[in-house]
BATI-144900 format. One record per residue (C-alpha): residue number from 1; x, y, z; residue in three letters. Coordinates in nm, 4 decimals, padded with zeros to 6 digits. Layout:
// BATI-144900
+-----+----------+----------+----------+-----+
:   i :        u :        v :        w :  aa :
+-----+----------+----------+----------+-----+
: NUM :        X :        Y :        Z : Ala :
...
+-----+----------+----------+----------+-----+
This chain:
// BATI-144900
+-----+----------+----------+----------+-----+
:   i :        u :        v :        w :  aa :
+-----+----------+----------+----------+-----+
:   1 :  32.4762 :  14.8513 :  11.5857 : Unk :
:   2 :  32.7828 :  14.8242 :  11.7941 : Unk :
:   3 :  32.8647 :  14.8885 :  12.1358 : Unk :
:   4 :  33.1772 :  14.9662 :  12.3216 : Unk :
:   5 :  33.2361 :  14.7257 :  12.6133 : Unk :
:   6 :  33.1309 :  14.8600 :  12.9468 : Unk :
:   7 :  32.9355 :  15.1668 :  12.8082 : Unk :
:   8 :  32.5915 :  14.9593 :  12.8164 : Unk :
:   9 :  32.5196 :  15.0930 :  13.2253 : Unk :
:  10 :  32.5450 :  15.4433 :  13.0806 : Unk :
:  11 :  32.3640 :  15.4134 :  12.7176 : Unk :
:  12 :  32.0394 :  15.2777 :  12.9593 : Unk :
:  13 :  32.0602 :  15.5575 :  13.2022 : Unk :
:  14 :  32.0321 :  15.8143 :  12.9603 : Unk :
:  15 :  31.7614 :  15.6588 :  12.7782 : Unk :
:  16 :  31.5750 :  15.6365 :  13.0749 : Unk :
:  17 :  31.6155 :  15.9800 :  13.1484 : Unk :
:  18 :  31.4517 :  16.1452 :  12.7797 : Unk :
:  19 :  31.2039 :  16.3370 :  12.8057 : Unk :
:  20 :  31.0528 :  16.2033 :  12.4980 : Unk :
:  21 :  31.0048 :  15.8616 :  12.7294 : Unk :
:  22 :  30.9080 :  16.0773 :  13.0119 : Unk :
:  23 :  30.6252 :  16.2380 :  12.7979 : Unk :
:  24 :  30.4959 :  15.8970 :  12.7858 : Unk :
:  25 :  30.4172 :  15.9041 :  13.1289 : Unk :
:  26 :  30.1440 :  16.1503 :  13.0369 : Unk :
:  27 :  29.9215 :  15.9051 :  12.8573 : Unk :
:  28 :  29.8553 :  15.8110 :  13.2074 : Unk :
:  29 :  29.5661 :  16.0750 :  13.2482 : Unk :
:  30 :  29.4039 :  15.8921 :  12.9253 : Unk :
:  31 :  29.4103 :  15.5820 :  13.0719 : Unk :
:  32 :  29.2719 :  15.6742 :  13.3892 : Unk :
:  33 :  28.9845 :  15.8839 :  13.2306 : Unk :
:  34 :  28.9036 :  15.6384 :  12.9759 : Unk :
:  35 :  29.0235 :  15.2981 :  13.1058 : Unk :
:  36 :  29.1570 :  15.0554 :  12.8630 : Unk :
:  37 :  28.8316 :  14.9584 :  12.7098 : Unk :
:  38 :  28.5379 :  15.1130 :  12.5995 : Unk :
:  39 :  28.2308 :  15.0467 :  12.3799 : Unk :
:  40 :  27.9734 :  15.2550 :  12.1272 : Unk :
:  41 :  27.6473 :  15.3275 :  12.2433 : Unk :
:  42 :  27.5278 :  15.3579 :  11.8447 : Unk :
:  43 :  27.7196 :  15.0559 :  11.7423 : Unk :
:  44 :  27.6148 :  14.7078 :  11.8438 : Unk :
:  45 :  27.9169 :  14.5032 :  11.9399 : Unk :
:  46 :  28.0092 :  14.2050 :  12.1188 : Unk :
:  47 :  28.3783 :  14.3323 :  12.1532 : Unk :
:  48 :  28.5030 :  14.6372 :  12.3233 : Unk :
:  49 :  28.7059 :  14.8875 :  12.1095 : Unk :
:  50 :  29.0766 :  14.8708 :  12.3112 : Unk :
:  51 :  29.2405 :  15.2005 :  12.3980 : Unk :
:  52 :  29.5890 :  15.2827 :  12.3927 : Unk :
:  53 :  29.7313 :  15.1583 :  12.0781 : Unk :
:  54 :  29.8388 :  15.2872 :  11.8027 : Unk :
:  55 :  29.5368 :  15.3181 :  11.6369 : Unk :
:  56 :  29.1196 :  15.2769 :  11.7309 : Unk :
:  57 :  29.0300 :  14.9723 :  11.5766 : Unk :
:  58 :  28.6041 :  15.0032 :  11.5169 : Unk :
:  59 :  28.4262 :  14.6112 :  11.4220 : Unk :
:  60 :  28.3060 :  14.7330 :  11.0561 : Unk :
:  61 :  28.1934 :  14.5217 :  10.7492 : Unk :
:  62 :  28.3739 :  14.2513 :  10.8011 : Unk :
:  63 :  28.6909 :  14.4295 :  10.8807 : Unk :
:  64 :  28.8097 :  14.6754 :  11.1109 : Unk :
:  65 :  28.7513 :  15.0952 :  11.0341 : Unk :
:  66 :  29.0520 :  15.2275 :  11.1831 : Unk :
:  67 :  29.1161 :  15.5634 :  11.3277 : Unk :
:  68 :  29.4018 :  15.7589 :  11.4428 : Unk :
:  69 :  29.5651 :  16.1320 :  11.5051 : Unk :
:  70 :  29.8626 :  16.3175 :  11.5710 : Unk :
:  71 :  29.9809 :  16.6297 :  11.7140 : Unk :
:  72 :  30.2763 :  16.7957 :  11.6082 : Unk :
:  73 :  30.5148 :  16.9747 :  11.9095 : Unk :
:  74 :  30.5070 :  17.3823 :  11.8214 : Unk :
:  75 :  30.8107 :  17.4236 :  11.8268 : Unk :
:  76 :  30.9116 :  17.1446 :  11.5728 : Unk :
:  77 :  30.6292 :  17.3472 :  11.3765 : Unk :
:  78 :  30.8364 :  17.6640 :  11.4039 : Unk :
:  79 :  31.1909 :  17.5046 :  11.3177 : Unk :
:  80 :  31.0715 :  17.2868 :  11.0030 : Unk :
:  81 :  30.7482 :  17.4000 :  10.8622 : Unk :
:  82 :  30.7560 :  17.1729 :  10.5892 : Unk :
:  83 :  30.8901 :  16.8805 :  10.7582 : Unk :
:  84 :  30.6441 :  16.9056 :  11.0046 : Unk :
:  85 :  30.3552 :  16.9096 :  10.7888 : Unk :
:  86 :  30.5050 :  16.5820 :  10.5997 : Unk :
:  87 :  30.5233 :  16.3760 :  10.9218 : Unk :
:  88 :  30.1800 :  16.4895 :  10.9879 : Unk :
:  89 :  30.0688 :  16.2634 :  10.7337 : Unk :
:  90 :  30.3511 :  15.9792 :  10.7589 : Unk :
:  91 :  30.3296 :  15.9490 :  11.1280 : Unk :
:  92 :  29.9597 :  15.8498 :  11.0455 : Unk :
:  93 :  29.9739 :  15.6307 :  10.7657 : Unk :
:  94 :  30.2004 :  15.4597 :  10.9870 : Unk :
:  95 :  29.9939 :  15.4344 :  11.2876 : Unk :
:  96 :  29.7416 :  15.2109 :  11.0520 : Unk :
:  97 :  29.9865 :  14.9886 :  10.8714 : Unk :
:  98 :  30.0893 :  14.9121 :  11.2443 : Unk :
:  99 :  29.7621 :  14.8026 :  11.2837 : Unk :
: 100 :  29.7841 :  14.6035 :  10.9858 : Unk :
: 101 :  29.5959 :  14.8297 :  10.7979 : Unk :
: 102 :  29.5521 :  15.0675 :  10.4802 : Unk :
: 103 :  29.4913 :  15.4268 :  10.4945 : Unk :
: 104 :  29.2028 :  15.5788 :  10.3486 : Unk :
: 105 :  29.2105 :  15.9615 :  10.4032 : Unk :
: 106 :  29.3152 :  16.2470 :  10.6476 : Unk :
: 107 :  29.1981 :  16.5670 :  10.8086 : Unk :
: 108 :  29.4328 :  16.8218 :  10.9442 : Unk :
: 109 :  29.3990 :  17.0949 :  11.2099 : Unk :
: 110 :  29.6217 :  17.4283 :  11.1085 : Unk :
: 111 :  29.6220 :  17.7217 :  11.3702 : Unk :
: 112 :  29.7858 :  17.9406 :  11.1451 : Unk :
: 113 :  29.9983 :  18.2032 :  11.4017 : Unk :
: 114 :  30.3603 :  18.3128 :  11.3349 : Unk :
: 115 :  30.5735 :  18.1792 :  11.1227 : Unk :
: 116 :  30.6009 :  18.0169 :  10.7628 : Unk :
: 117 :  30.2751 :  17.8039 :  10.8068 : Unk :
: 118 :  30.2046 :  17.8043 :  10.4527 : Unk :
: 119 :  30.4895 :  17.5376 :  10.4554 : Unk :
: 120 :  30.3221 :  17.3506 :  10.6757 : Unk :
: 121 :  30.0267 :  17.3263 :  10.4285 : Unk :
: 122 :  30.2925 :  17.2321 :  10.1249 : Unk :
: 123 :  30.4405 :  16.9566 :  10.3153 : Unk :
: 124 :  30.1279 :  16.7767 :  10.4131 : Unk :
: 125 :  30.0406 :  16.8125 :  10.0528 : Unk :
: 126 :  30.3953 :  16.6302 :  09.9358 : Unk :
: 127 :  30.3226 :  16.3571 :  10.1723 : Unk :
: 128 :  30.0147 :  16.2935 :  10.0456 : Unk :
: 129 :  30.0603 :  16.2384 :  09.7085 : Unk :
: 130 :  30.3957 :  16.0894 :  09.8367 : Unk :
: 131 :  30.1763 :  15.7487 :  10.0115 : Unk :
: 132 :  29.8639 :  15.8371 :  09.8128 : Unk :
: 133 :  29.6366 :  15.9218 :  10.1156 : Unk :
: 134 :  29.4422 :  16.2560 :  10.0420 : Unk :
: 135 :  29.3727 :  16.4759 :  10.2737 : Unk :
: 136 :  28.9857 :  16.5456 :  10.2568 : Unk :
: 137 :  28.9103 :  16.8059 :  10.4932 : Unk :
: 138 :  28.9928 :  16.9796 :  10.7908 : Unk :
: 139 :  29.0009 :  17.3034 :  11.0560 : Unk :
: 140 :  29.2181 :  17.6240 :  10.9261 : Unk :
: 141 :  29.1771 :  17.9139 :  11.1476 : Unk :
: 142 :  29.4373 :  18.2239 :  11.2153 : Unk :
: 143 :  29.5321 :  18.2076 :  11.6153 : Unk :
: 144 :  29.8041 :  18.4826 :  11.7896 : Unk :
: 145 :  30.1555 :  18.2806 :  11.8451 : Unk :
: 146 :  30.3061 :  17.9953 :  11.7198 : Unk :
: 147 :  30.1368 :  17.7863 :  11.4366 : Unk :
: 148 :  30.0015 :  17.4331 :  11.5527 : Unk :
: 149 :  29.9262 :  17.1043 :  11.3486 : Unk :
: 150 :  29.7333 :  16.8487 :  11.4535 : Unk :
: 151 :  29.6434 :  16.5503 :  11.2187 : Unk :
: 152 :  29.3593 :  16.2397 :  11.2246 : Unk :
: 153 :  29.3545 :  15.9337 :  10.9834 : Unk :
: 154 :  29.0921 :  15.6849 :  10.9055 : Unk :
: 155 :  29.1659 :  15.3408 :  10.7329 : Unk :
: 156 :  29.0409 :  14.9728 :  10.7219 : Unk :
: 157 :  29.1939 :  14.6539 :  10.8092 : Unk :
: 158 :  29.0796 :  14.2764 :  10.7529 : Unk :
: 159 :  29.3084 :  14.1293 :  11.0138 : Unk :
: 160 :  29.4912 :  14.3412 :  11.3139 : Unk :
: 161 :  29.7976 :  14.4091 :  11.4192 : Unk :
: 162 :  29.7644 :  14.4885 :  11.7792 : Unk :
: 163 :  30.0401 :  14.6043 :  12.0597 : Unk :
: 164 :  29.8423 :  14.3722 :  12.3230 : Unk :
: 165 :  29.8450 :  14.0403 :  12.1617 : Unk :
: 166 :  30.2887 :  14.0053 :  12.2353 : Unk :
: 167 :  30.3207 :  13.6858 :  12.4269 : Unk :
: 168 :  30.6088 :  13.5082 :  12.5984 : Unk :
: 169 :  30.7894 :  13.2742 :  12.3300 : Unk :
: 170 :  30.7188 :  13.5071 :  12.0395 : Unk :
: 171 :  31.0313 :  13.6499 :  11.8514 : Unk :
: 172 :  31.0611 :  14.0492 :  11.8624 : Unk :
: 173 :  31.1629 :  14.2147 :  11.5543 : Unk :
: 174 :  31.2972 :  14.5660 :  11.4587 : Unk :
: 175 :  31.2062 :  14.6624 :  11.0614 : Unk :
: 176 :  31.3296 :  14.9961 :  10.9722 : Unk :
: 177 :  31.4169 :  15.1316 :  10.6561 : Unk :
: 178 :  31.7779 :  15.2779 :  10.6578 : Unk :
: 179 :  31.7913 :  15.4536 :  10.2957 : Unk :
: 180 :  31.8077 :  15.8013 :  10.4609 : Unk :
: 181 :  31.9747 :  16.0116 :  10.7191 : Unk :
: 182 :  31.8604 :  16.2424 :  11.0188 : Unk :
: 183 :  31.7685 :  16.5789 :  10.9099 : Unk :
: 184 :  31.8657 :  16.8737 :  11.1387 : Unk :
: 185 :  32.0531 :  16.8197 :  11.4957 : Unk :
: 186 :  31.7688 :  16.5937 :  11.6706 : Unk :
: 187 :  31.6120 :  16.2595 :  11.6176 : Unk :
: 188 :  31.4592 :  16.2752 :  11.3162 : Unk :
: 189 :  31.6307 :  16.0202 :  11.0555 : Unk :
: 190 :  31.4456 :  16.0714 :  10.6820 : Unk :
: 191 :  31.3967 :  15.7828 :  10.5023 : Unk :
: 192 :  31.0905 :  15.9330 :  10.3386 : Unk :
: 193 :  31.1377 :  16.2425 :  10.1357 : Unk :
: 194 :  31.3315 :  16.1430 :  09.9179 : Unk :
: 195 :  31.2428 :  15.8109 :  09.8232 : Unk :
: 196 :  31.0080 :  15.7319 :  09.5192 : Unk :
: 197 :  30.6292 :  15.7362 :  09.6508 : Unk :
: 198 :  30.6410 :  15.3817 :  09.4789 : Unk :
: 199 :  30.8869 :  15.2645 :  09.7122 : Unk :
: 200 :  30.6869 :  15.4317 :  10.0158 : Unk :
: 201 :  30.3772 :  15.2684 :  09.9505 : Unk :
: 202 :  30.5159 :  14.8918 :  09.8504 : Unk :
: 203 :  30.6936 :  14.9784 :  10.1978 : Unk :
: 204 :  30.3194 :  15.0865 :  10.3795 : Unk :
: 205 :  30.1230 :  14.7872 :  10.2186 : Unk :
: 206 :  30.3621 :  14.5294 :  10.3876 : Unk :
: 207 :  30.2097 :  14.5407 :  10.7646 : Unk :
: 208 :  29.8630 :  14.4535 :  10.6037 : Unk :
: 209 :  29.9994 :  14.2137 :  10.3936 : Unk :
: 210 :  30.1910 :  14.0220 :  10.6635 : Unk :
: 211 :  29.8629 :  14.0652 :  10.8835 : Unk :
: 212 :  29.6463 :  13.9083 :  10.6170 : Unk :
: 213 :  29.8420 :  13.6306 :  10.6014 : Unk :
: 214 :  29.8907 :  13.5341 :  10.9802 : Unk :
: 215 :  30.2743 :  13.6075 :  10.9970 : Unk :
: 216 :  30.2387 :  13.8779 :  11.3248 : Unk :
: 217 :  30.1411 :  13.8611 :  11.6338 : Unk :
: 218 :  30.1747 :  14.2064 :  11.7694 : Unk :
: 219 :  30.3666 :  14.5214 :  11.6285 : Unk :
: 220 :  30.3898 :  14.9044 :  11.7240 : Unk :
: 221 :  30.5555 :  15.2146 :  11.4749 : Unk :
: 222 :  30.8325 :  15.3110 :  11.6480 : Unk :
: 223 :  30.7382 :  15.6456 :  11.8069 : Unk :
: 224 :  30.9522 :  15.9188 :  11.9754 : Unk :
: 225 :  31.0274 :  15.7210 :  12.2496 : Unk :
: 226 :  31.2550 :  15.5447 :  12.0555 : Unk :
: 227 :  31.2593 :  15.1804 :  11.9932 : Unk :
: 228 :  31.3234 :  15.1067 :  12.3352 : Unk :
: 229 :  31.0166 :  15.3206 :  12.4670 : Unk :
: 230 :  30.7861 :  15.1318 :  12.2076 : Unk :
: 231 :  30.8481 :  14.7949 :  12.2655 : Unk :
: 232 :  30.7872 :  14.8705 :  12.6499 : Unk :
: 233 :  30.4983 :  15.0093 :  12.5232 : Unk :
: 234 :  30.4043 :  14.7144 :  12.3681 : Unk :
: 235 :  30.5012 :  14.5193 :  12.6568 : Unk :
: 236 :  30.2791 :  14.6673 :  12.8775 : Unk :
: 237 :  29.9540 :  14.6197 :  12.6598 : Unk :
: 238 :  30.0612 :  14.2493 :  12.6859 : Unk :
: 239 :  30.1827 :  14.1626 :  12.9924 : Unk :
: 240 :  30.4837 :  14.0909 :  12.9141 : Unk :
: 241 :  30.8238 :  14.1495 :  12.9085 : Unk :
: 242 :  31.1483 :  14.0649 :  12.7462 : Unk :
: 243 :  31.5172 :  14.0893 :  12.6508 : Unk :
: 244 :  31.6468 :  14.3171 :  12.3600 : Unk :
: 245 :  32.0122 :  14.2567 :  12.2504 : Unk :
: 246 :  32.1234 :  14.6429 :  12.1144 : Unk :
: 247 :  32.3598 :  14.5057 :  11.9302 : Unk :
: 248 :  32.1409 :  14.3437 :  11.6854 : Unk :
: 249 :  31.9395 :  14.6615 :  11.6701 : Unk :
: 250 :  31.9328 :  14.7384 :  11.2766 : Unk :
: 251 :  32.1192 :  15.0553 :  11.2219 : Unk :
: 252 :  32.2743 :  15.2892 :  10.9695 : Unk :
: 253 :  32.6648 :  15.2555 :  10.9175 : Unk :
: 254 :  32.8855 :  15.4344 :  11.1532 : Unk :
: 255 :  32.5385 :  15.6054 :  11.3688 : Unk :
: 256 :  32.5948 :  15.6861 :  11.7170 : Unk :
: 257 :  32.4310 :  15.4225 :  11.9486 : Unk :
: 258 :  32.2300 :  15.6787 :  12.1811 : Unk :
: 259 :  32.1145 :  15.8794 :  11.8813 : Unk :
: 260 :  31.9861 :  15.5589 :  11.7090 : Unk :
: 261 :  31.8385 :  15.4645 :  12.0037 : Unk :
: 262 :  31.6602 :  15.7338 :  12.0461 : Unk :
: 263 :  31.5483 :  15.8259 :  11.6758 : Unk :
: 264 :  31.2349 :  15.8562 :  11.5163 : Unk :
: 265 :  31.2519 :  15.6712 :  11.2047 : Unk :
: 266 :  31.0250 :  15.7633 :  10.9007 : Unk :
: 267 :  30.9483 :  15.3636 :  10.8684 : Unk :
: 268 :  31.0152 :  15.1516 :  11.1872 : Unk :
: 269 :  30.8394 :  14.8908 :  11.3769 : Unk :
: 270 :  30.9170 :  14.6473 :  11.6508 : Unk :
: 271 :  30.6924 :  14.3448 :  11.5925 : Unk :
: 272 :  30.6125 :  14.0203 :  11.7917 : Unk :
: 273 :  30.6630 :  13.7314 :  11.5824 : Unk :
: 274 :  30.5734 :  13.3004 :  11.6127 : Unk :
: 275 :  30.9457 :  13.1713 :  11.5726 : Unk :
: 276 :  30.8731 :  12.9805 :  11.2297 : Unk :
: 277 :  30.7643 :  13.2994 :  11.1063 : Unk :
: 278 :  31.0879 :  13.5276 :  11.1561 : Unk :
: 279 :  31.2485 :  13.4179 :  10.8444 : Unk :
: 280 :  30.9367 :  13.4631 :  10.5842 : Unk :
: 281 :  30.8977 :  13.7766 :  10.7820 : Unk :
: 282 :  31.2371 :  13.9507 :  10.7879 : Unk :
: 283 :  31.2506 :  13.7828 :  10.3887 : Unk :
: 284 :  30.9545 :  14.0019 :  10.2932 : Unk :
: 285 :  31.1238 :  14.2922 :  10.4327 : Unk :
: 286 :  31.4431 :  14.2678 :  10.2766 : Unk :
: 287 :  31.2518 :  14.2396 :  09.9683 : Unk :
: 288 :  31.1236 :  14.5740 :  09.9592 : Unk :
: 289 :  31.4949 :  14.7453 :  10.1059 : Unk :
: 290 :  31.3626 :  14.7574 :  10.5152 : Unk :
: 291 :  31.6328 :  14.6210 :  10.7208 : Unk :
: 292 :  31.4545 :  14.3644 :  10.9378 : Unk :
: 293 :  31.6274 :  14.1492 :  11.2382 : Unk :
: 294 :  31.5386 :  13.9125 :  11.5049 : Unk :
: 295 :  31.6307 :  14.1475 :  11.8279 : Unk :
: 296 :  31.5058 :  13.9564 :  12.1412 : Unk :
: 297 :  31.2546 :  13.7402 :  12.3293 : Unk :
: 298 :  30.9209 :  13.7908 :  12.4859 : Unk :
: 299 :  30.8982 :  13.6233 :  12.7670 : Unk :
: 300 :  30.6733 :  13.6511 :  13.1441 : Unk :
: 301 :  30.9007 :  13.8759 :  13.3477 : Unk :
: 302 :  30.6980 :  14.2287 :  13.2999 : Unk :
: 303 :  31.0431 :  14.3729 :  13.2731 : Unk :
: 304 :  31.2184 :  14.4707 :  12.9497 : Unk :
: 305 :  31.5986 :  14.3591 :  13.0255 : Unk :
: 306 :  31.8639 :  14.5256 :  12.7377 : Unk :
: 307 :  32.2061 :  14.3773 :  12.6580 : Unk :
: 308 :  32.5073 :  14.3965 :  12.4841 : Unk :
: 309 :  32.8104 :  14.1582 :  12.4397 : Unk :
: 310 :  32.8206 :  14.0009 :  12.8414 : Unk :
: 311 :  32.6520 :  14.2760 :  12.9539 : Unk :
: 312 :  32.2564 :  14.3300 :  13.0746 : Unk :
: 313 :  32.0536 :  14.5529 :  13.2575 : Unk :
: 314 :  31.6910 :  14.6577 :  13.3441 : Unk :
: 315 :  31.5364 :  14.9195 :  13.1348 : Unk :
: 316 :  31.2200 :  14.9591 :  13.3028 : Unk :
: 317 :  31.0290 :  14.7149 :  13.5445 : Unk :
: 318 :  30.6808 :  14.7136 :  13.4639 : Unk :
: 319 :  30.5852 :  14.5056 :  13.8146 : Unk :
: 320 :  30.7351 :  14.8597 :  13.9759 : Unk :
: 321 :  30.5914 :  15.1196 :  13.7970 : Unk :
: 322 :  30.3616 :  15.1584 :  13.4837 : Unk :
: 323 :  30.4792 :  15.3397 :  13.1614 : Unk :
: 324 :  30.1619 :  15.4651 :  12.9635 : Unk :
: 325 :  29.8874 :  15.2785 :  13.1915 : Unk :
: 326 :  29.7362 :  15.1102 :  12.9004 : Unk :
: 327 :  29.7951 :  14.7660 :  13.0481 : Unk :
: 328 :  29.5438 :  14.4645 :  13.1108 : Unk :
+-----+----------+----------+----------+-----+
């Protein structure tokens, strides 16, 4: 993704002015009524179960039971029915592989008020047979106003993927899959609908796959917040902070920068990798047609720094002010 010299200053003011990042600011009141860890009366334990990633990750069998949920914005609801029910289920499955894990089912929550919320209903059914996750159950229930989607996942994982475990040395990489194009005016870039559920779920077993075998340290799906936001995100359950170079930012040919920036791809992650493992890494990737690039450096500063050609400046100081909370 290219730059044009000297616009760097105002590409990080205005993504540190979305309101998608400010909404992030909101997971705040979780954090201070929950506090980053927790434990299970009914389970015994001798590790805590650590809030504010991407998914709850429960000691089970072994493994890890993993659970996760969604919410989808009414008014995204009301101006793509179907779309909205599809993300319900890819926004998910995502949320486990990030985890380094593979989903096992999904509930959904449907207030069914005005508009075409049988849509909703047809597109979480696409995307299920689309990753081969089936939805099991749920809450339908007819409400006055618009129509609002909520939906929860549960999966299982041998070996995690967490956002806390970044740490200063380790590599940070961008995987996103680039076979699509945004759908409608916002941020929304659709890698997913059209793409052969084979494809999608070679694509979804690859977290687990590279977790299994020791190749990541840390990782987060790239949410709204863009892929900025999330590796801050990520930052702050570590600790850490780092240096991103925007330029080396995988991207689709001739995309504007902010919009990029900004996006919510159907398949994107920012991961935290052990320098010998960035080639096998970004090699298994290519493999299975995700774009996958080396895009900075963790490192101690509790700031995340972003550059392009000679130029660099702070995109948020964690030392100054906190993004989600969930930090150690």
């Amino acid at each position: 993704m290219r730059l044009e010299s000297g616009t760097l200053r105002g590409v990080v003011s205005d993504l540190q002015s979305r309101i998608e990042l400010a909404f992030k600011k909101d997971v705040q009141l979780a954090a201070r009524a929950f506090g980053r860890e927790t434990h299970s009366a009914n389970f015994a334990s001798a590790q805590p179960i650590v809030n504010g990633d991407d998914a709850a990750a429960l000691r089970d069998d072994g493994g890890y039971l993993l659970l996760a949920g969604e919410g989808m914005r009414a008014e995204f609801v009301a101006a793509d029915p179907w779309f909205a029910g599809f993300c319900g289920v890819m926004t998910n499955v995502n949320d486990i592989a990030a985890m380094g894990g593979r989903p096992w089912a999904i509930v959904d929550v449907l207030f069914l008020g005005s508009g075409e919320n049988e849509r909703v209903l047809q597109g979480l059914a696409a995307a299920s047979r689309a990753f081969g996750v089936p939805v099991v159950g749920g809450h339908t229930t007819r409400v006055h106003g618009p129509s609002m989607l909520a939906v929860a996942v549960v999966g299982r994982a041998r070996r995690l993927i967490s956002s806390g475990d970044a740490r200063p040395g380790h590599v940070l990489l961008a995987a996103i899959s680039l076979s699509g194009s945004f759908r409608g005016p916002g941020g929304n870039f659709n890698a997913a609908t059209a793409a052969p559920s084979q494809a999608l779920r070679a694509q979804l077993s690859l977290l687990p796959e590279l977790a299994e075998a020791g190749l990541v340290a840390a990782g987060k799906d790239i949410s709204m917040a863009g892929i900025c936001g999330t590796a801050l995100m990520m930052l702050e359950a570590s600790g850490a902070g780092a240096r991103i170079d925007l330029e080396r930012i995988p991207a689709p040919a001739g995309v504007d920068a902010l919009r990029w920036l900004t996006a919510f791809p159907s398949y994107g992650f920012v991961l935290a990798v052990e320098p010998r493992n960035v080639a096998a890494v970004c090699a298994r990737f290519d493999a299975f047609g995700v774009a996958c690039s080396p895009i900075g450096e963790v490192d101690d500063s509790r700031a995340l720094v972003l550059s392009a050609a000679d130029e660099r400046y702070v995109y948020w100081d964690l030392r100054e002010a906190a993004l989600t909370g969930f930090g150690p």
